[in-house]
C-alpha angles and dihedrals in degrees: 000000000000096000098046088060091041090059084038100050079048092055099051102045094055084039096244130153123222090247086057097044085048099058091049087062107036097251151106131272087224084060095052094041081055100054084040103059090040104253093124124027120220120239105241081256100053091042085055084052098053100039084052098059087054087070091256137102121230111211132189129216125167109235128176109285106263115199107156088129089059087052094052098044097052084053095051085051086058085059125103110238087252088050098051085050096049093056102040084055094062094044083060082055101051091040084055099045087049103055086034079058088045092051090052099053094036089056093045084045088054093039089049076057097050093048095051091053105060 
């Protein structure tokens, strides 16, 4: 699948359909709907090929495995269901007060503007 939303992600950021993407290449959008939503997986080649005809270049580089999301979520399996809800609810609360804190500084910032204009 990580292919599919790689030649996705491609297409949508040059604006492209499926259709047109598929023209570039000499295929069929049925063909790119189908390495998109992960029914067939590209070859590295062909995904090079793709991305390229989006007007962009994929390129590959070998980094340390990282698989903290797979830690997490192996603890938040450990959680109760009350648990899981309880912390995700104060995750909503700090998210919240966050973006409320965000707000406020982005208003005085706009009023300090405002000030130095007139």
């Amino acid at each position: 699948m990580i292919g599919g939303a790689l030649i996705r992600e491609a297409r949508r950021r040059a604006g492209l359909t499926q259709a047109e993407l598929a023209r570039r290449v000499g295929t069929t959008q049925s063909a790119i709907a189908r390495i998109e939503r992960g029914r067939t997986e590209p070859s590295l080649a062909r995904a090079r090929e793709l991305v390229r005809a989006c007007g962009f270049e994929l390129g590959s580089t070998i980094v340390p495995l990282d698989d903290s999301d797979w830690v997490a979520a192996r603890a938040n399996l450990r959680l109760s269901v009350d648990e899981r809800v309880r912390q995700h609810q104060a995750a909503l609360r700090f998210a919240r007060a966050g973006r409320a804190a965000m707000e406020v500084r982005s208003r005085r910032a706009a009023m300090e503007h405002r000030r130095g204009r007139s």
